[in-house]
N, C-alpha and C positions, 0 to 999 in steps of 0.2 A: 284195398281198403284196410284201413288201422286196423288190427286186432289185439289181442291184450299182451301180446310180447311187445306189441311197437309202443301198446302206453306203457309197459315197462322201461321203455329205450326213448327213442327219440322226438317220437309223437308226445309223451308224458313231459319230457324239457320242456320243448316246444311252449306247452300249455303252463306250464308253470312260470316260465318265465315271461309269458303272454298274459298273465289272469288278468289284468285290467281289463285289456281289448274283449278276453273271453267273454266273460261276466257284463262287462258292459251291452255285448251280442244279443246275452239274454235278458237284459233289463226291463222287456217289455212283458218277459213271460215269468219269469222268476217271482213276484209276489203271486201271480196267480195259484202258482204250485204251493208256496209256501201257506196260502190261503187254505188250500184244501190239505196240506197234511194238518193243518192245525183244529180242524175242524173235529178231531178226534183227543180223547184224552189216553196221555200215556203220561209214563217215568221214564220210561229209556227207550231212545231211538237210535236206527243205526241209518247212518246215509253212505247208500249203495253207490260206490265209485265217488267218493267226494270232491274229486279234483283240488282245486286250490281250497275249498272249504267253503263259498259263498252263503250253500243253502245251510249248511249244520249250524254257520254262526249265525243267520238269520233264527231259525228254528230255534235254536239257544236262548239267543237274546227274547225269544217271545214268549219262552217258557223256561223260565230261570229255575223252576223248583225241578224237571227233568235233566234227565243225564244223556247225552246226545254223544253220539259217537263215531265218526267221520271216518271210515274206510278207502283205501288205495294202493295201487300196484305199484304204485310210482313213489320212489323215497325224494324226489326235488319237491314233489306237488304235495307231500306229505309236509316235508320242512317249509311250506310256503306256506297252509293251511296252518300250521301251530305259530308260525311268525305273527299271521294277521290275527289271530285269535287272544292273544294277548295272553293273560293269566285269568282267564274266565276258568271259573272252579264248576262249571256246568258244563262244560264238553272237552274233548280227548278226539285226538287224530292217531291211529296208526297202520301201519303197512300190512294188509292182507288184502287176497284175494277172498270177496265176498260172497262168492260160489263154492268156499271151502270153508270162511269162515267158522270157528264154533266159539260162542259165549260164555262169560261164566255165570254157573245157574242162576246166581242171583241179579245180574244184568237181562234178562233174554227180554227185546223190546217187544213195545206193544202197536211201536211205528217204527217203520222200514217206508225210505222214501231214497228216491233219486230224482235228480237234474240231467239225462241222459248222459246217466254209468250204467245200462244194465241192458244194451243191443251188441256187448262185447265178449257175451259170454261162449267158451267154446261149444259147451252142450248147456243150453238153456235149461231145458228142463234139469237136468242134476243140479244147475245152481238154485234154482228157484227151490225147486225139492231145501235143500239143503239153508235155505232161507228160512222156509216154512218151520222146517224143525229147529233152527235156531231161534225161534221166536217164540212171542212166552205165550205156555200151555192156558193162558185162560182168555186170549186171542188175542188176532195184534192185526193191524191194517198194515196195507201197502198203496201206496201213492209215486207213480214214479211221470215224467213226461220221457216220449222221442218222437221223433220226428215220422210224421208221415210220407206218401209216396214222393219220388222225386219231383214227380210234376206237379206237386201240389208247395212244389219248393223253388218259388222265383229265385231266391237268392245263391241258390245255387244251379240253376237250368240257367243263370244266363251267365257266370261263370264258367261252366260246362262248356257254352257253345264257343269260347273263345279257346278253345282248347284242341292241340291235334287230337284229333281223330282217332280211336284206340284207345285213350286214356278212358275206364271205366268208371262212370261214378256211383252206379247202386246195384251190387249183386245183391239179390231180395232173399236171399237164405244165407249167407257169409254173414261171419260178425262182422259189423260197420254201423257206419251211421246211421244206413238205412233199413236193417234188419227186421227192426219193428213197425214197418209200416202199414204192412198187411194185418188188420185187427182182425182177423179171422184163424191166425195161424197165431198170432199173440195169445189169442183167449184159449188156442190149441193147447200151447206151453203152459202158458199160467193153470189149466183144467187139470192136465195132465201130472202137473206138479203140486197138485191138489189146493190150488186154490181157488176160494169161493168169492159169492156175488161179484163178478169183474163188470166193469162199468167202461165204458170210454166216452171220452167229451174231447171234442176240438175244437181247439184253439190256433185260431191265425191271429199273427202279430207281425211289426217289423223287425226286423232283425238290422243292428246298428254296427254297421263296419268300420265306421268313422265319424269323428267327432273334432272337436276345439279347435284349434286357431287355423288348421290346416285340413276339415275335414276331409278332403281327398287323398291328399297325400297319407293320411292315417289312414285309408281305407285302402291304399294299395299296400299300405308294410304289411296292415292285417294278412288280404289276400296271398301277398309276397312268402310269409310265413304260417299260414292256417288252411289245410282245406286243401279242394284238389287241385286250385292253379300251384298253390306252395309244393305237392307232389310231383305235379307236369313240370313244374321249373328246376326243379331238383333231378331229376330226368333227359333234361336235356341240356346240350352244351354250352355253354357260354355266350357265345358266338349267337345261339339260336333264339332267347329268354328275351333280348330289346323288345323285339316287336309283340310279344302277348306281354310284356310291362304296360307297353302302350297302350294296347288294346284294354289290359286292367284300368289302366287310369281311365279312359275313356268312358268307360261303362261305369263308374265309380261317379266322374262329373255329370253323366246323363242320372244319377239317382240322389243327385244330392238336392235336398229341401230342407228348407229353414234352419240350413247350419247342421245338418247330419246327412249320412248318404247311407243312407238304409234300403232292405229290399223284402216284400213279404215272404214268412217262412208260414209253414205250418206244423203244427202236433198232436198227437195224442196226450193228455193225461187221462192213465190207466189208473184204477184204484180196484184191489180187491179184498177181502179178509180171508183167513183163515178159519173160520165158522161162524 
């Protein structure tokens, strides 16, 4: 499973050069989050692992008189995130790890939010600790969504199953996508790293693999290039990759409706404060 060296490398391209597909993935879930970081007032926010930048210029645009600040490991995803951002004089993207990040005093925010950037941490609690003190002493919320159990996750259990044998898709302590699924060892981290009132709410949505003129065929580049069939196939020989293409496609035309071939995912958004 990815961890933060692969979104340093290849995993981090990948998605940069993907954001459309990305972003569009989360289209169902992404105003929801965006809903609930805004439900709090701040001046300066930091978004934990910003990827290509979706949620920070959302959050921007909704609160023009705050200063938003889009964090990443990755220098492609960083330059894709200030491309699409335009010259908005309300938010900044730059390259750090936000498990080490530190502020300057007079930025320290009062919202900390992610789009799942924050199941990749090597020691969770040190980054979250190190959050918490980065944020401003007269309090600050955190709002982040990831993903719950595997099996509360079609879109990828039926991906999975088309898969040899051996390819693992959720170690439940490994940083990965799946990290944060267990809300009980979540609320363990976030306790431990002294944060308060933690909440969790779930959210099932579809998850959109493919769309426009070709929606299947754009849901097998997705798979092709994202996720754990884009792993298994890069894993194995040439030779070997035809027949789970097919079987991709296949499961891609058995999910497609009304012009999209989507599949239900499910999440946690987690929110807690700092007093």
């Amino acid at each position: 499973m990815p961890g933060i060296e692969d979104w340093q490398g290849q995993v981090g391209e990948t998605w940069a050069s993907e954001w459309l597909r990305t972003d569009r993935s989360f289209s169902n879930l992404t105003p929801q989050l965006v809903d609930r970081v805004l439900r709090r007032e701040f001046t300066h926010a930091l978004d934990i692992g910003c990827g290509a930048g979706e949620l920070s210029i959302r959050v921007a645009g909704a609160r023009p008189e705050a200063q938003v600040l889009g964090v990443d490991v990755n220098e492609s995803l960083i330059a894709t995130a200030r491309e699409r951002a335009g010259g908005s004089s309300n938010l900044a993207f730059e390259i750090h790890d936000a498990g080490r990040w530190t502020p300057p005093e007079e930025a320290r925010p009062q919202s900390l939010f992610s789009r799942h950037g924050v199941m990749f941490f090597d020691d969770p609690v040190a980054a979250f600790e190190n959050l918490r003190a980065a944020a401003s002493p007269l309090g600050a919320a955190l709002t982040f969504s990831c993903f719950r159990s595997l099996s509360d996750n079609p879109f990828f259990t039926q991906i999975g199953a088309l898969l040899p044998k051996g390819e693992d898709l959720a170690d439940p302590t490994a940083p990965g996508p799946f990290a944060f699924a267990d809300r009980d060892r979540v609320a363990s981290i976030l306790t431990d790293a002294g944060w308060r009132d933690i909440e969790f709410e779930r959210i099932d949505f579809e998850m959109i693999a493919g769309a426009g003129v070709d929606p299947v065929g754009d849901a097998c580049a997705y798979f092709n290039r994202i996720g754990p069939a884009a792993r298994a196939l890069a894993g194995m020989p040439e030779e070997e990759r035809p027949p789970i293409r097919a079987k991709i496609a296949e499961l891609a035309a058995s999910n497609l409706r009304d012009g999209k071939v989507a599949m239900m995912a499910s999440v946690w958004i987690v929110t807690a404060s700092t007093n």
